[in-house]
C-alpha positions in Angstrom: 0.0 0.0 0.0 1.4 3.2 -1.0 2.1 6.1 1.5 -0.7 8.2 0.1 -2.8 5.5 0.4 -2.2 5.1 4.0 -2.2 8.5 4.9 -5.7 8.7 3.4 -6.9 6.2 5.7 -6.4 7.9 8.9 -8.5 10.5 10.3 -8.3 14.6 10.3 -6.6 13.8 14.1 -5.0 11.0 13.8 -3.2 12.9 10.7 -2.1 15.7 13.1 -1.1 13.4 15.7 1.5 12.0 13.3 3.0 15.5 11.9 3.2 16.6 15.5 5.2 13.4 16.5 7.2 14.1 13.4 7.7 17.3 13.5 8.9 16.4 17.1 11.6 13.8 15.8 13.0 16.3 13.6 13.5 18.9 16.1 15.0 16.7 18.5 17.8 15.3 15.3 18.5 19.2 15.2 19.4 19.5 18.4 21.8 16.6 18.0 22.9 17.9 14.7 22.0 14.8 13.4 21.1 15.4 9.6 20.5 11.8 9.0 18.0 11.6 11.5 16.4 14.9 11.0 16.0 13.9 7.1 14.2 10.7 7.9 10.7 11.9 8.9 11.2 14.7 6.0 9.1 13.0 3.4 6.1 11.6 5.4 5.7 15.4 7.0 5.9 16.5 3.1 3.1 13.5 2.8 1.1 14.6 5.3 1.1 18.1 4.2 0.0 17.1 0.8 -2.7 14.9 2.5 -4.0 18.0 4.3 -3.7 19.7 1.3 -6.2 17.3 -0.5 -8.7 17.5 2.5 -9.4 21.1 1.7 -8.4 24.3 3.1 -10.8 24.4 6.4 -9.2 20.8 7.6 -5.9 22.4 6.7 -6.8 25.2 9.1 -8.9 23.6 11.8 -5.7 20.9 11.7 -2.7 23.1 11.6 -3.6 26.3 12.7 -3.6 25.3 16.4 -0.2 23.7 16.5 1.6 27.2 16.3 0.7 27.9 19.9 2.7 27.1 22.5 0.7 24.7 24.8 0.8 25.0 28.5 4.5 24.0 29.5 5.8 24.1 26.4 9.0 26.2 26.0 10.3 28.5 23.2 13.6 26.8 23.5 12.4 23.3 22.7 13.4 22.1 19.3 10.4 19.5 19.4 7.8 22.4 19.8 10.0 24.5 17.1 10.0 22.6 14.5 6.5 21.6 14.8 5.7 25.7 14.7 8.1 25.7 11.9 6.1 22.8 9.6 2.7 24.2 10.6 3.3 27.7 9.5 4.9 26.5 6.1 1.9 24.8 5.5 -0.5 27.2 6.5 1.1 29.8 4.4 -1.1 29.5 1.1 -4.2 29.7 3.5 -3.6 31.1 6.8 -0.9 33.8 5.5 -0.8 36.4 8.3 -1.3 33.2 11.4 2.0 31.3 9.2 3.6 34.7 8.6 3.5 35.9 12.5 4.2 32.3 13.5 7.0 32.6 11.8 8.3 35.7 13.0 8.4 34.6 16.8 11.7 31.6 15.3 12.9 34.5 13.3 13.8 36.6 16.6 13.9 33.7 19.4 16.8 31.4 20.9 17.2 29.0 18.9 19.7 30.1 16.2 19.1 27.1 13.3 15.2 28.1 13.5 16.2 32.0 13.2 17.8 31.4 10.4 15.2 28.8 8.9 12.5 31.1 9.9 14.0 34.1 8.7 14.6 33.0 5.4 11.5 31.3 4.4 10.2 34.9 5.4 12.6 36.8 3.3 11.7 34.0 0.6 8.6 34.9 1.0 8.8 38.6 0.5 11.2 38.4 -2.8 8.9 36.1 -4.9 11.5 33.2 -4.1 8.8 31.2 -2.9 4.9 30.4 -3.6 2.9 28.6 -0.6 0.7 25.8 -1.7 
């Protein structure tokens, strides 16, 4: 069974659940510097994005637009809880533009220099034409 496949099989939540989990990975690879690691869970939070993209925008925004808050306990310097900030907002961008744009922002000035400068750029990105949400 393909990945698409799969991935259509699971529910609005259960979807999330799994970006947030991998989201998680990856910012805990970055802390490690571990490129290898952080690469690993790239593609199925690219699939999952496309899979939230297919279940139409309000799905996309009832889904993703809540996971660029910081929950109770949850701390600007944790690479987990960036990274997850950092996926939501680049896929909220084509529909929730000013939410991904000022979630964004927040990386772009914080602690935690490899998300300044990821942040920063997809917003400079942004603001040249460089890059088109979808």
């Amino acid at each position: 069974m393909s990945e698409s496949n799969k991935l259509s099989g699971l529910t609005d939540q259960q979807l999330t659940d799994a970006y947030v989990e991998l989201s998680r990975q990856q910012g805990e690879a970055l802390l490690k510097e571990d490129t290898r690691k952080y690469n690993r869970p790239f593609d199925r939070v690219d699939a999952i994005g496309r899979e939230h993209r297919k279940r139409g925008d309000d799905v996309r925004k009832t889904q993703l637009a809540p996971l660029h808050k910081l929950s109770s306990g949850e701390s600007r310097i944790d690479w987990g809880t960036a990274q997850r900030r950092y996926n939501a907002a680049m896929d909220l961008m084509a529909v929730a533009p000013d939410l991904a744009k000022a979630t964004l922002e927040g990386p772009a000035k914080g602690p935690l220099q490899d998300y300044v400068v990821r942040a920063g750029m997809s917003l400079l990105n942004l603001e040249r034409g460089r890059w088109k949400p979808r």
